[in-house]
Structure formats: structure tokens, C-alpha cells
C-alpha positions in Angstrom: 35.4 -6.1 -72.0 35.2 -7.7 -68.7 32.8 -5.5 -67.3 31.1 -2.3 -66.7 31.0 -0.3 -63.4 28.5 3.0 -63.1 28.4 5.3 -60.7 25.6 8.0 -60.1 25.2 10.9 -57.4 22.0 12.3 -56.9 21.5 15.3 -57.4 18.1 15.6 -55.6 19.3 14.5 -52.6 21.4 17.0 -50.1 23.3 14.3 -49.0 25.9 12.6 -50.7 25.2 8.8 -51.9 28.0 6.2 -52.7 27.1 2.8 -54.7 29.0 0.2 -54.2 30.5 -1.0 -57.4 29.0 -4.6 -59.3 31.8 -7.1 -59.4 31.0 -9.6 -62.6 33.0 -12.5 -63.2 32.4 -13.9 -67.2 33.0 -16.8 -69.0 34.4 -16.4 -72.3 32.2 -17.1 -75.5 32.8 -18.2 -79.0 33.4 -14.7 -80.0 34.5 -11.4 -78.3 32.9 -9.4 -81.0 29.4 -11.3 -80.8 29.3 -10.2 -77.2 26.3 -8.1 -76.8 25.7 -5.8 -73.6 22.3 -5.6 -72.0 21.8 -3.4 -68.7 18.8 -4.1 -66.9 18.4 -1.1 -64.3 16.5 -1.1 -61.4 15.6 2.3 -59.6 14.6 3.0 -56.3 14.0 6.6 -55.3 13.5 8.2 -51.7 12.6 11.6 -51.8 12.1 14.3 -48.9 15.6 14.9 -48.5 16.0 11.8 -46.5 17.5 8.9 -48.1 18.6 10.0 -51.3 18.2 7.7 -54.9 19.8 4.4 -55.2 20.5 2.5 -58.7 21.3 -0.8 -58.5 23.0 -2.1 -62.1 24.2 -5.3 -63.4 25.6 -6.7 -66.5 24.4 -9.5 -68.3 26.2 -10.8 -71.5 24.5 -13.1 -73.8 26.5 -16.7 -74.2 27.9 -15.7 -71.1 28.2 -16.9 -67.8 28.0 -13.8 -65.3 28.1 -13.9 -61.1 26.7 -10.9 -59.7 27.1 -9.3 -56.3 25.3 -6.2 -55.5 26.7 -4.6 -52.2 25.3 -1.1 -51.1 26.0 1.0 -48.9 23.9 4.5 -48.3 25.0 7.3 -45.7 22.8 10.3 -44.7 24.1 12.2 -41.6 20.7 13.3 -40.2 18.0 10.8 -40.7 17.9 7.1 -39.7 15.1 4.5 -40.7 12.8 3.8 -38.5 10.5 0.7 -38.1 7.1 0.2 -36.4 6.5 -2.7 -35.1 3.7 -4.2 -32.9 4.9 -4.1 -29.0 5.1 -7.3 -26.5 5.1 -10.1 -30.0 7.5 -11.6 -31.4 6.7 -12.5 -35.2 7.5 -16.0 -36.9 5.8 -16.2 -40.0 2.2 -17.1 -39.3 2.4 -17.4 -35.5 2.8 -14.6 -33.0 4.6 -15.0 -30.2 2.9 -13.6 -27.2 5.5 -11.8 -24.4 5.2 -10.4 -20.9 5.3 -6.6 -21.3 7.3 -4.0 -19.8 6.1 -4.3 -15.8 7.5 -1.1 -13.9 11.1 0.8 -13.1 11.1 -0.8 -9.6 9.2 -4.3 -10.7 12.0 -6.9 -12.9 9.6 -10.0 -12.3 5.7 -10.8 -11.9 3.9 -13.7 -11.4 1.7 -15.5 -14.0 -2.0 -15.3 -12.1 -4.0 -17.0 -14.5 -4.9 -17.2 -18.0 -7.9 -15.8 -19.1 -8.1 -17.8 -22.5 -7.1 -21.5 -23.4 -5.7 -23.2 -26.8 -8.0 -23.2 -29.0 -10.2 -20.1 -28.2 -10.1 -17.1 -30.8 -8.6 -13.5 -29.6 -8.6 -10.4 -30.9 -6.3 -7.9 -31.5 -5.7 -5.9 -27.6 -8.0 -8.6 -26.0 -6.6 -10.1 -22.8 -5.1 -13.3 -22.9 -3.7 -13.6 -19.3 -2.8 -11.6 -16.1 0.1 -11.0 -14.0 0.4 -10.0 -10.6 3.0 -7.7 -9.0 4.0 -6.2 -5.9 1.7 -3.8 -6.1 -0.6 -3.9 -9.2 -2.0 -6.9 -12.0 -1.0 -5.9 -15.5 -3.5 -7.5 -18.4 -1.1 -9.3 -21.3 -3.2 -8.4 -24.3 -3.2 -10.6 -28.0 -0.5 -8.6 -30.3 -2.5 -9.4 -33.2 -5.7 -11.3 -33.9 -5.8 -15.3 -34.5 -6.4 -18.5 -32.3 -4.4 -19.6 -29.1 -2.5 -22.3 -30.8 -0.6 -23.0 -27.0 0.5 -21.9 -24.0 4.3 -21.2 -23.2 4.0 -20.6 -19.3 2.1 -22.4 -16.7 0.1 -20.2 -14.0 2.1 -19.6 -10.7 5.4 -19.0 -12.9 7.5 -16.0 -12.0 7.9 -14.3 -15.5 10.2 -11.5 -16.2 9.2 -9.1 -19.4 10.0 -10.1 -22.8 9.2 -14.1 -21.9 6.9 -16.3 -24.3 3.9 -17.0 -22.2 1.9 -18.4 -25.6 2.2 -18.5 -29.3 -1.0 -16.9 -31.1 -1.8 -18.3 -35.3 -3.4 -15.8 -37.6 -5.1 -18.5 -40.2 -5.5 -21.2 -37.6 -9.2 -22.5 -37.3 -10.9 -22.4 -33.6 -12.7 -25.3 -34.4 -9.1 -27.3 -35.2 -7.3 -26.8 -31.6 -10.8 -27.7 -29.2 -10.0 -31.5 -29.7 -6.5 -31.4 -28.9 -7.1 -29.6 -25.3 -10.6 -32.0 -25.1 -8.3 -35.3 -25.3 -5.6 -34.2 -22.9 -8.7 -33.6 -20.8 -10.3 -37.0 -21.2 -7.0 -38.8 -21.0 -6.1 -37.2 -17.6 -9.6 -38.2 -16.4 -8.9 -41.6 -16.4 -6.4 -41.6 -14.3 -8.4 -40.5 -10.8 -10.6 -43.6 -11.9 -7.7 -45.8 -11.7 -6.7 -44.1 -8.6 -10.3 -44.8 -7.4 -10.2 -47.7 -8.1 -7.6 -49.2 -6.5 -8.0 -47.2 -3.3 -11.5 -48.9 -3.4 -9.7 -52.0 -3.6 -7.2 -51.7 -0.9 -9.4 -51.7 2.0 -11.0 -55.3 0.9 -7.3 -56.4 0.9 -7.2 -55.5 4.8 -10.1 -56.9 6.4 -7.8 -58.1 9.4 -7.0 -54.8 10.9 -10.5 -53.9 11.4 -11.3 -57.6 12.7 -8.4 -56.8 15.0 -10.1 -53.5 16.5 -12.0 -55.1 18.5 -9.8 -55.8 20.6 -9.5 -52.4 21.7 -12.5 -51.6 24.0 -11.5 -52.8 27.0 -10.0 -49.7 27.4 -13.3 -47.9 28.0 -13.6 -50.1 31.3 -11.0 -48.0 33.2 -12.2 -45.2 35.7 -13.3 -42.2 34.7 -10.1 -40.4 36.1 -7.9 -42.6 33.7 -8.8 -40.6 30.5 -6.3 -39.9 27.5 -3.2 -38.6 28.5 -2.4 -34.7 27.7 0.4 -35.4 25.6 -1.8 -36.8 23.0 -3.8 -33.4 21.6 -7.0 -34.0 19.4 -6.0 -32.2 16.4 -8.6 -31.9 13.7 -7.9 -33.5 10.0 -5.8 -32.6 7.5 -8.7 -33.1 5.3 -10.4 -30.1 6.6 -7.4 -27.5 5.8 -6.2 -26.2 2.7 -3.0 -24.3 1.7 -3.3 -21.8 -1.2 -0.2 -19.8 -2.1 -0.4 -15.6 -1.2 -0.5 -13.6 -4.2 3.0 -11.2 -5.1 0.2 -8.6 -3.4 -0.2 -9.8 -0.3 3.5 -10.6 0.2 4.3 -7.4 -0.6 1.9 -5.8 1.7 3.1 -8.4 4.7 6.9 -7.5 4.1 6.1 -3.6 4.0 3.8 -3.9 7.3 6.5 -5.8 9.0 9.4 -3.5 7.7 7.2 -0.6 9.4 6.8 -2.5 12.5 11.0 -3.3 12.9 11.7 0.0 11.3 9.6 3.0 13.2 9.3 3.9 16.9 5.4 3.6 16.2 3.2 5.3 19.0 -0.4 6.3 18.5 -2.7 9.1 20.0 -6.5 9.0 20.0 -9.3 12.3 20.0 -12.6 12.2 19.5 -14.1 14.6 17.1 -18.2 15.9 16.8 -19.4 15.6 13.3 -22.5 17.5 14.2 -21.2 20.7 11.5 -19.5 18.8 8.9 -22.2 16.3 8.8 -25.0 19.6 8.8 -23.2 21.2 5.8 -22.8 17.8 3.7 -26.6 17.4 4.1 -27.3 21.7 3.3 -25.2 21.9 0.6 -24.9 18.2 -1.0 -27.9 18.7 -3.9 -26.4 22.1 -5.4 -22.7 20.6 -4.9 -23.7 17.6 -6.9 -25.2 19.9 -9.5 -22.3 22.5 -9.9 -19.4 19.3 -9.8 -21.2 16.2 -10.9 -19.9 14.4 -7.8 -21.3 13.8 -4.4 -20.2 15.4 -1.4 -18.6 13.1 1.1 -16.7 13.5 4.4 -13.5 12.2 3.5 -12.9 15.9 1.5 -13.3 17.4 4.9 -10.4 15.1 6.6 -8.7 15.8 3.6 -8.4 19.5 3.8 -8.4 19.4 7.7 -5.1 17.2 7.2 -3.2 19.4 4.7 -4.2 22.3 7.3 -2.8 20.7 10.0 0.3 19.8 8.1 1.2 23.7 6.9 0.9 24.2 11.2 3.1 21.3 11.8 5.4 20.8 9.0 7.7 17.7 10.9 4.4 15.2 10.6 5.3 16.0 6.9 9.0 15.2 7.1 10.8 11.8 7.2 14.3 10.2 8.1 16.4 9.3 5.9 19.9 8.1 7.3 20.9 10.9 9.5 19.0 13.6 8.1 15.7 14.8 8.3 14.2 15.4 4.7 11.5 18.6 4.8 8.7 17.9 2.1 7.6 21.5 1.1 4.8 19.2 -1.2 1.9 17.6 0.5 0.7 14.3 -1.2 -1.8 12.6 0.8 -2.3 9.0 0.6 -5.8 7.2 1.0 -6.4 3.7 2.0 -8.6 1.3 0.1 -9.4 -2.0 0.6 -9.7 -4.5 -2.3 -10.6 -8.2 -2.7 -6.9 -8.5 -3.9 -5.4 -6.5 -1.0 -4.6 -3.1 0.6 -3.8 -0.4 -2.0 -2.5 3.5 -1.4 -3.4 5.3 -4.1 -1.9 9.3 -3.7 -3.3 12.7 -4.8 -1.1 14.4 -5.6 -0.3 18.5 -4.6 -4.1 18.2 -2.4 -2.9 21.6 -0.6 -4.0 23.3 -4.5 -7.5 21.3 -4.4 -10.8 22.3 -3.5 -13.8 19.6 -2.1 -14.8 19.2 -5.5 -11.1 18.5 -6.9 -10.5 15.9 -4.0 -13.7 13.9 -4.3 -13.3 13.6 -7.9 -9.8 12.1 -7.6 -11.0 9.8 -4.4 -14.0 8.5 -6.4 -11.5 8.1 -9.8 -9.5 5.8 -7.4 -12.0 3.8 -5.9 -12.9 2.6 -9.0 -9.2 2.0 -10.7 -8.9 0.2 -7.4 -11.8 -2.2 -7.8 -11.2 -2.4 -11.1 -7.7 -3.3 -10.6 -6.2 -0.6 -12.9 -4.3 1.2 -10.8 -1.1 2.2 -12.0 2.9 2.2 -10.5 2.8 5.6 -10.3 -0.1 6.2 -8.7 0.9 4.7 -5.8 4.3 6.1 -5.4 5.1 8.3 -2.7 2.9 10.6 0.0 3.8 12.7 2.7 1.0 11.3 4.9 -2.3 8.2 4.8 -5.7 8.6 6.0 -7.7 5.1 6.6 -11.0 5.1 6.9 -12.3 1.7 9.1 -15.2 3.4 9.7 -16.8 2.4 6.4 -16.1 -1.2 7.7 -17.9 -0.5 11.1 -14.7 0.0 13.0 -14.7 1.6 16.5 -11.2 2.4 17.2 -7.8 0.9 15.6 -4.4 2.0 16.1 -3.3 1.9 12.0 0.5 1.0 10.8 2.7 3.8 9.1 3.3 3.3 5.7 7.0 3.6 4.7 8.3 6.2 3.4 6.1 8.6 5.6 6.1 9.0 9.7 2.5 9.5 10.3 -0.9 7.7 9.3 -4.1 9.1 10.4 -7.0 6.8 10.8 -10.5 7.4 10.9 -13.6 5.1 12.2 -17.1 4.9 12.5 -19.6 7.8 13.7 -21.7 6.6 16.6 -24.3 8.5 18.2 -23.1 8.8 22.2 -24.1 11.1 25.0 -21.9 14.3 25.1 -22.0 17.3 27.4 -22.6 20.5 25.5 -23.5 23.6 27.5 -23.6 22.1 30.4 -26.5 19.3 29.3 -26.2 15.8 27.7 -27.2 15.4 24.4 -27.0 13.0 21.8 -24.2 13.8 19.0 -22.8 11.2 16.2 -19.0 11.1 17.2 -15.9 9.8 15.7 -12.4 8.7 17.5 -9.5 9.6 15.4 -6.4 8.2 15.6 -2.8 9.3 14.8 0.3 6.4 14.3 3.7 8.4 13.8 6.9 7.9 14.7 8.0 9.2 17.3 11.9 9.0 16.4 10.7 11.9 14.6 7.7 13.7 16.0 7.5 14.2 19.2 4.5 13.6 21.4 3.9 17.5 21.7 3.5 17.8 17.8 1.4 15.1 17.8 -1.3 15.8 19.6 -1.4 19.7 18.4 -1.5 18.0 14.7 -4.8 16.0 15.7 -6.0 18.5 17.7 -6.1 20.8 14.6 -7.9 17.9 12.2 -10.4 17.6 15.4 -11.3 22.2 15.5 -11.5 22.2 11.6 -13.6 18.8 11.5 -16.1 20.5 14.1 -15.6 23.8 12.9 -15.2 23.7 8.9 -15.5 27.6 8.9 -12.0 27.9 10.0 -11.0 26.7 6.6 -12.5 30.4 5.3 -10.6 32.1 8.1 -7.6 30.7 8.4 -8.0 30.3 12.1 
């Protein structure tokens, strides 16, 4: 007998199951009759109707020699395997590789800012090991799995593009074990500035002639006091008092899009002054009992807010753009707000404000603010907008004349309230005023549209009970 082959279906599984067949090669004995047959059977069973039952068989004769080959081969028709595995790692054993994450649709590269852990230190599992910076946000890399920093794959500065190594993590490595390593690179790169020192120290003893020979020099002084230093020899001050540091991938980006706006719109800007005597008067009335219905504070960049989307439903071409040769009509209104960062300029948009009430709007403003400082704000958060309101007022700004960010055609900016003489029924009183401004471009809006759209923000500002009228 030179082998045996079994075959099984299983029956609890509704979909058919094919084993491949155990090829045996044998090596004759003393005795074909002595042979006896041992089958050592190994089960393996899948149920739910998913992967069916597999046997696996093989033949072993005593006294003989047997080569087995198991080959299997399962089909199901529905269901496919599916395995979980960690994201951003790459797993070798008992280090973990550590990999730039996904970024963004629009983002294929980043920049490594800094690491915020060194070989040697101890992470845990989701703790941030370094940061990257984008055009438009920094993304935390966070430790796949827990261990110690055994070394870093990436220096800081690189441009890193998701799925690169930036540092390799071990699970059973000791802390204690990788401090000495990064200590000793550290004391044997220390030496080095004291050789430096020292032979900088050394090279002015080997040139005492050249200050000997100054001397020499002030004779000069003697000439008249009309002979000074001629103009083409500018004092220029050291290049020991100046440093160059690189711009960040947010900065760039906020340069380029500035300058595309400039080269790109026919920007022109009109200015009205607006009374904030009644929107400041129903802040103060109304701010206790507003806080206590919403749980957030009343401010007066809701007002603008709703003032803007007002003005927008009257003129509906400050909510278009160009695009080619066409004019695209934006029947949404997403307004964008300006905030200011240690980083840079970020626009994060709310989304749909024209559905919003005050409360709805200063919840999603004060949401932002934080994301912003926090650095947290997401892609999509930033995406789009039909029209930007800056607020330089909060920086003491007077009047500014603000930049249009692309892809909109109008940017409204607001400053700060100063209390100046006005005129008001026929005698001069004291009122705390604001100038707004509006940037748009006017290859789109004309001046006409323009000034009625500001002219609207300035009667709802001063009059907020036109908001209840519709008037």
C-alpha cells in the first residue's frame, strides 16, 4: 500500500470544503505484511457558517520512511478573514516599529517638528512620541504599543511622508539599559567645542603682529572733520547679533496663500463705523440668565455673526466665488473665523451658521478657540467657507484693511471699540464705536453690493431687534 488519501465534506458547513490530498513518499521495509498503519488526525473546526471544518491527515508507517506535504486549500464565497492589527507599527518580533500616520486627503508629506521623547525613555501605549507639522495643522505620532525608545529613525526637520520609521519602540527592554548609551554620545560630543576652544584660544597668541601692526592706523583720525568715511562703506551691524531659524510648514503655508490672494483677487476694501451702544446694552442685560440657560457666555462676535449671515441672504454675490469662467452660487453659508495662534493664523469654519442661534455660535467659537490653542484642530475643520470675520480688535487694533482668504471673495474685519464723540439728536455724546471693514473682490462684487452688504452688518449691529423682524 503506498498510501492513503481521505477526503471529508462537512456537513455543518453551508459551504462546500475541498482538502487537498497528502502526498506520501515510503521507503520499503523488511516486510510488506509487518507494515502497520497509524493515522494521527488533527481537527480544526470553524463554526457559524463561516469557514467550514478542516482535517488535516497523514500517514505514518512504522520502519518506514514517510515525506509529508500537507497543502490546503479552503473556499467560502461570502466571508473573508479578517485581521486586527494595531495601526501606524510595524511589528518585528520584540521591537515595534514606530510610523508616520495617515496625515490628510490634500497633505502627502509633513515635517518632523520635534520629538517629544528620546532613546531610552519609557512610553506607553497612545502616549506621544513626536510631532509633525503640516500645512495647516501638527498631528501627535503616538507609541503603537508600550515599551522603551530603543532609537530614533528620523532626525527633526525631515520631511516625512506616512508610513516612514521615525523610531523603533522594545517591549522587554529596560529604561535604565538605553540612558548610558544617549549619556556617552553626549559626553563624547562635548569634547569636541573644548578642542574647538581651545585652539581658537590659541590662534590669537599665534598673531600678535597684526595687532602690533594697528597702530599704525591712527593717523587717520588727524584729517579734517569733512574727510569722514566714505558712503560706500555702510556700518552694518554683526552677524553675531542675527539668527536664522527655518519657518514652520504653517507659516509657509499661510505666506503662499496670502500672496496667492494678493496676485490672484482684485482686492478693494470699504470702511463704516458702527455704534455698539445696543449690542453692547443687551450683552450686559441679558449675559447672567444667558450663561445660566446655555452654560456659555455671551459675547459679541455671535452678533457679527448673525448680522453677517443676514446680510449674506440680502446680498447673495458676497456669498459667491469665481471659478474659471463661471460664477459658483453657494446656497450654504459657512462662515469662517480668524484666530490667532503662537504657531500661526488658523480658519476654523462653522458650518450651516444661517440654522444657529447666539447660543449654538458661541458654543462652536469657544470649542475652536480652544482646539486652536491646543493645536487640535482638524483638516476638516478648516476646509471651506463662504465668507471670514477677523477680529483685530481683541489685539487693540484701530482699523486694518484684512486679506481675502481663497476660496471666498469677501473677508469682513472687525477692530477695537473706542469711546469717541458722536452726534446723536443733534448733541455730542460719548458712544464706544467700532470701524468695520469689508476686503472683497471686486472682479466679482461690485462696489454697489459692497457697501449695501456692510451697511446691513452696521443697522443689525446697532439695531439687533431687526433680527426679530426681519427688517
Amino acid at each position: 500500500m503506498l498510501g492513503v488519501i481521505r477526503r471529508r465534506v462537512a456537513s455543518s458547513s453551508p459551504y462546500p470544503m475541498l482538502l487537498s490530498q497528502s502526498a506520501r513518499k515510503f521507503r520499503s521495509g523488511s516486510s510488506a505484511a509487518a507494515r502497520v498503519s497509524s493515522i494521527v488526525e488533527k481537527e480544526v473546526s470553524f463554526h457559524s457558517g463561516h469557514y467550514g471544518n478542516v482535517r488535516n491527515f497523514s500517514h505514518m508507517t512504522p520502519g518506514c520512511w514517510a515525506n509529508v506535504k500537507l497543502m490546503r486549500e479552503v473556499f467560502c464565497q461570502e466571508a473573508t478573514m479578517q485581521t486586527w492589527r494595531r495601526p501606524f507599527s510595524s511589528d518585528s518580533g520584540d521591537n515595534v516599529d514606530v510610523v508616520v500616520p495617515p496625515l490628510a486627503e490634500s497633505i502627502a508629506d509633513g515635517t518632523l517638528a520635534k520629538f517629544l521623547k528620546r532613546p531610552g525613555d519609557r512610553v506607553a501605549v497612545d502616549e506621544p512620541i513626536a510631532q509633525i507639522e503640516t500645512d495647516k495643522v501638527t498631528i501627535d505620532v503616538s507609541s503603537p504599543e508600550s515599551g522603551v525608545i530603543v532609537k530614533l529613525l528620523a532626525n527633526e526637520g525631515d520631511t516625512v511622508e506616512p508610513g516612514n520609521k521615525i523610531a523603533i519602540i522594545s517591549r522587554s527592554a529596560d529604561a535604565t539599559t538605553h540612558v548610558a548609551p544617549s549619556e556617552t554620545t553626549s559626553e563624547k560630543a562635548a569634547p569636541q567645542p573644548t578642542q574647538k576652544a581651545s585652539e581658537e584660544k590659541k590662534a590669537p597668541k599665534a598673531e600678535p603682529a597684526p595687532a602690533k601692526e594697528k597702530p599704525k592706523a591712527p593717523p587717520a583720525p588727524a584729517r579734517p572733520a569733512g574727510a569722514q568715511s566714505s558712503p560706500t562703506e555702510p556700518q552694518l551691524p554683526p552677524k553675531e547679533r542675527e539668527r536664522r531659524v527655518p519657518m514652520t510648514r504653517l507659516r509657509k503655508r499661510v505666506a503662499t496663500r496670502l500672496k496667492d490672494s494678493q496676485n490672484t483677487f482684485a482686492m478693494l476694501t470699504t470702511f463704516n463705523e458702527v455704534d455698539m451702544t445696543n449690542l453692547m446694552k443687551l450683552r450686559a442685560d441679558y449675559k447672567d440668565a444667558f450663561v445660566e440657560k446655555h452654560g456659555v457666555k455671551l459675547g459679541l462676535m455671535s452678533g457679527f455673526v448673525k448680522a453677517a449671515v443676514n446680510a449674506l441672504q440680502h446680498q447673495p454675490i458676497v456669498n459667491a466665488v469665481i471659478d474659471g469662467d463661471d460664477i459658483i452660487y453657494r446656497d450654504y453659508i459657512d462662515i469662517s473665523i480668524a484666530v490667532g495662534t503662537p504657531k500661526g493664523l488658523v480658519v476654523p469654519v462653522i458650518r450651516n451658521c444661517d440654522t444657529m442661534n447666539f447660543a449654538d455660535i458661541e458654543k462652536q467659537i469657544n470649542a475652536f478657540a480652544k482646539k486652536a490653542n491646543d493645536g487640535t484642530l482638524s483638516i476638516d475643520e478648516m476646509a471651506g467657507g463662504t465668507l471670514t470675520i477677523s477680529n483685530g480688535g481683541v489685539y487693540g487694533s484701530l482699523l486694518s484693511t484684512p486679506i481675502i482668504n481663497p476660496p471666498q471673495s469677501a473677508i469682513l474685519g472687525m477692530h477695537s471699540i473706542v469711546s469717541r464723540p458722536m452726534v446723536v439728536g443733534g448733541n455730542v455724546v460719548p458712544r464706544p464705536m467700532m470701524y468695520i471693514a469689508l476686503t472683497y473682490d471686486h472682479r466679482i462684487i461690485d462696489g454697489r453690493e459692497a457697501v449695501f452688504f456692510l451697511r446691513r452688518i452696521k443697522d443689525i449691529v446697532e439695531d439687533p431687534r431687526r433680527l426679530l423682524l426681519d427688517i
